[in-house]
C-alpha positions as CSV (number, residue, x, y, z in Angstrom):
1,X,112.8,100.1,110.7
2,X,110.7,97.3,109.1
3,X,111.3,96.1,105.6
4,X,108.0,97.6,104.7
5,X,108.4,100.6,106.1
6,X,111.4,100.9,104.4
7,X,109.6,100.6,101.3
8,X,106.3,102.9,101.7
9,X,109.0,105.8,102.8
10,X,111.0,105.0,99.4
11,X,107.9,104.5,97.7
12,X,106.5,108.1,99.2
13,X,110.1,109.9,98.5
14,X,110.2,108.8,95.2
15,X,106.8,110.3,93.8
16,X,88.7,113.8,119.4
17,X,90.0,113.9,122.9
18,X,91.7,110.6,124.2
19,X,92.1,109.8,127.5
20,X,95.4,106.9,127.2
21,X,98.7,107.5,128.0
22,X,101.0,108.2,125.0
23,X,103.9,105.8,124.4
24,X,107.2,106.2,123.2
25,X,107.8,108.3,120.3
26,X,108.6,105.8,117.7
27,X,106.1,103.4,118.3
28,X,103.2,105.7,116.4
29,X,105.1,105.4,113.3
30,X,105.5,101.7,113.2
31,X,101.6,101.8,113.7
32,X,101.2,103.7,110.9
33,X,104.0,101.6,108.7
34,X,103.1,98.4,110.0
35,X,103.8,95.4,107.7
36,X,100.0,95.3,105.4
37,X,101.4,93.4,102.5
38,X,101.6,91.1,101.1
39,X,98.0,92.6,100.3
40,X,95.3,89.7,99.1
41,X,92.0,91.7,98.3
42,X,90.2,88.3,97.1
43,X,88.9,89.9,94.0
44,X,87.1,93.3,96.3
45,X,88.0,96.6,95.7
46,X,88.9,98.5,99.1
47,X,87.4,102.4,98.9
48,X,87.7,105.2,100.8
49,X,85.9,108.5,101.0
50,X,88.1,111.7,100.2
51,X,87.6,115.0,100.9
52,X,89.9,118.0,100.8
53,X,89.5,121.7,101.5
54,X,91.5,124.8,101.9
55,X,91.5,128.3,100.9
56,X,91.6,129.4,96.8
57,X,94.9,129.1,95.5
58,X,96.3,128.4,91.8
59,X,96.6,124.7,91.5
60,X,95.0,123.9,94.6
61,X,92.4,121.5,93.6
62,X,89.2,120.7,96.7
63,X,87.6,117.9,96.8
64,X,84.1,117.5,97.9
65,X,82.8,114.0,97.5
66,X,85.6,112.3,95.9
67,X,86.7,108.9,96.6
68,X,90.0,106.2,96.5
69,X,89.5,103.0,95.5
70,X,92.6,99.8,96.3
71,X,92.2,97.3,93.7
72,X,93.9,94.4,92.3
73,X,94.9,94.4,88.8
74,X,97.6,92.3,86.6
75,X,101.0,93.4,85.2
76,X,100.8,92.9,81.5
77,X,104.7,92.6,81.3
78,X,104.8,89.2,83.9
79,X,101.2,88.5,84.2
80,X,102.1,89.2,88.0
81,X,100.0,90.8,90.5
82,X,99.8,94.2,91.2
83,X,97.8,97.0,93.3
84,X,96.0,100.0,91.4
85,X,94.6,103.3,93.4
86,X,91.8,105.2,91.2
87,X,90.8,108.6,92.8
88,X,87.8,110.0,91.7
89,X,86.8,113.7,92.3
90,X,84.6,116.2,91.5
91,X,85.5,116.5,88.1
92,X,88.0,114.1,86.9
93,X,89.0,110.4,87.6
94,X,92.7,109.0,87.8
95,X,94.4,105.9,87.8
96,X,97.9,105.6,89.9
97,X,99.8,103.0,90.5
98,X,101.2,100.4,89.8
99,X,102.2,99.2,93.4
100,X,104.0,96.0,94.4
101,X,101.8,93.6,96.2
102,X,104.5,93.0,99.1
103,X,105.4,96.6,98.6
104,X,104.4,99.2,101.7
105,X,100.7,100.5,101.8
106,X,99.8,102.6,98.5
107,X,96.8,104.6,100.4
108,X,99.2,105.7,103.0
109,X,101.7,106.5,99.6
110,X,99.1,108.7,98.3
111,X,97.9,110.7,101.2
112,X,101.3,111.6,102.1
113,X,102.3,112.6,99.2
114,X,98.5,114.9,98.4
115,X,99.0,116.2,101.7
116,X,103.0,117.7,101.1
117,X,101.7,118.8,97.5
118,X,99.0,120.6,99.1
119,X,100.8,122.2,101.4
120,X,103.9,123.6,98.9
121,X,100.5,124.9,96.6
122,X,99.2,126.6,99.3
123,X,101.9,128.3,101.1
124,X,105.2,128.2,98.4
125,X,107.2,126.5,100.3
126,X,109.4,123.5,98.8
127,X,107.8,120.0,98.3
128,X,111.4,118.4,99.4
129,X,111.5,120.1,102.6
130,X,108.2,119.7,103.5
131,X,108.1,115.8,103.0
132,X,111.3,115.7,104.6
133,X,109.9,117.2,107.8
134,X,106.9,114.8,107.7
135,X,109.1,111.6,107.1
136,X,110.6,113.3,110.3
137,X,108.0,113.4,111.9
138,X,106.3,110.0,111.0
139,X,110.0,108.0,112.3
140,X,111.1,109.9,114.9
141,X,108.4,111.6,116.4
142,X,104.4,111.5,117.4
143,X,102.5,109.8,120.0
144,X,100.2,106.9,119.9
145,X,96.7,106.7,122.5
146,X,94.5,103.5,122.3
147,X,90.8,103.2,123.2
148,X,89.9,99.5,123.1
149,X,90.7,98.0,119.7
150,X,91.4,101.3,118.7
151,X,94.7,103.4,118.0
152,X,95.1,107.3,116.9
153,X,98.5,108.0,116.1
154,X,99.0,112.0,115.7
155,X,102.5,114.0,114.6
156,X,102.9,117.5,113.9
157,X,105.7,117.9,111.8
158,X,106.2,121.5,111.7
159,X,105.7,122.2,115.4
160,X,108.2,124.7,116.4
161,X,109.7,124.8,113.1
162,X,111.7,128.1,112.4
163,X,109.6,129.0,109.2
164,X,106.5,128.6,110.9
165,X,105.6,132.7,110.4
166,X,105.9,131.8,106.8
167,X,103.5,129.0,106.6
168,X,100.0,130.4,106.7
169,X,99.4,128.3,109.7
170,X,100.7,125.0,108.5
171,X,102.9,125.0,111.1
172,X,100.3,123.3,113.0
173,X,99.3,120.7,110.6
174,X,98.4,117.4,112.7
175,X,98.7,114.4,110.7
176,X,96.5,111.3,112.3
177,X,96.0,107.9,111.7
178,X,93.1,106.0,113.0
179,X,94.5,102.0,113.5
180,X,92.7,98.6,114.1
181,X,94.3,95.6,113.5
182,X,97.4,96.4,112.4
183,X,97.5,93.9,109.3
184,X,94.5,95.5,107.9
185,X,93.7,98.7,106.4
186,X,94.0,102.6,108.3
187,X,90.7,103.2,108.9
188,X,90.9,106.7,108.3
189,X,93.8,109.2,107.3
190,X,93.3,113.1,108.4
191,X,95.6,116.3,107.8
192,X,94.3,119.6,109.2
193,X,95.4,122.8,110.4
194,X,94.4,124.6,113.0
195,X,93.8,128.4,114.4
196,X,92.3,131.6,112.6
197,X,93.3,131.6,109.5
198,X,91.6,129.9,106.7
199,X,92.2,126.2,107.1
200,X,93.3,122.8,105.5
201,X,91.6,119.7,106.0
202,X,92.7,116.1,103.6
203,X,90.6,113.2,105.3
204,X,90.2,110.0,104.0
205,X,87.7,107.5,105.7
206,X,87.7,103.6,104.8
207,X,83.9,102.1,103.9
């Protein structure tokens, strides 16, 4: 495991068809943890769509046309850099952070961490044990297909798990990462469930 990686799963722990051959399980979560920092933004903000949407539950909060924006900012305590996510939604904007500039990458921090709260909302089940089945997932598991300059990771991390009749079809959440370069931002982050009953979809798409 990378240093980096290291960090964004400490940093996450503490708050279409493709035709390629899959690789090694493994490989798909360095893609997704691959080293980003130390992040240099140059003074521009990095923004991503969001949108979120399940079925009515207390707490559960969707998302229409809500966005995430990366930005620089300045630790008043060291005049050091630092990194800054404000999320804006339907009805509310929030600022969270801060983030080390060397540190793992904070959009992957927050989608992780929206998409295991979302989940424990929706069907009960407990926010430890549902991040601990996607870190899992993201380090031991999932495959990686590539078209051109292009990679999709995917993992499901609660295929075949014994709980699944208690999940209310999370069991077949598929988390996926859409990769370029890999020193430069994931180009969009999706978590959706599948089948009959009313679904859940978290997608974030980079502008």
């Amino acid at each position: 495991m990378t240093m980096n990686r290291a960090i964004a799963a400490a940093l996450w722990l503490g708050l279409s068809v493709l035709t390629a051959s899959p690789v090694l399980a493994g490989e798909a979560g360095d893609a997704v943890f691959a080293e980003r920092g130390p992040w240099s933004l140059e003074g521009r903000d990095l923004n991503w769509t969001l949108h979120v949407e399940g079925p009515e539950s207390p707490g559960f909060l969707r998302i229409d046309k809500g966005s995430v924006t990366l930005r620089e900012g300045t630790d008043p305590s060291d005049r050091q850099p630092i990194l800054q996510l404000v999320q804006k939604t339907d009805t509310r904007t929030r600022q969270i952070g801060p983030f080390p500039v060397s540190g793992g990458d904070p959009v992957l921090t927050f989608f992780l961490e929206q998409t295991a709260r979302d989940m424990a909302r929706l069907t009960g089940g407990s926010p430890f044990y549902i991040r601990n089945r996607i870190k899992d997932a993201l380090f031991g598991g999932g495959r990686i297909t590539r078209e051109g300059e292009q990679s999709v990771a995917s993992f499901q991390p609660f295929d075949g798990d014994p709980n699944a009749a208690r999940m209310g079809g999370f069991d077949s959440l598929t988390l996926t990462f859409v990769l370029g370069d890999p020193r430069q931002p994931i180009r969009e982050l999706r978590a959706e469930t599948q089948g009959d009953q009313p679904g859940y979809l978290n997608r974030m798409a980079l502008q």
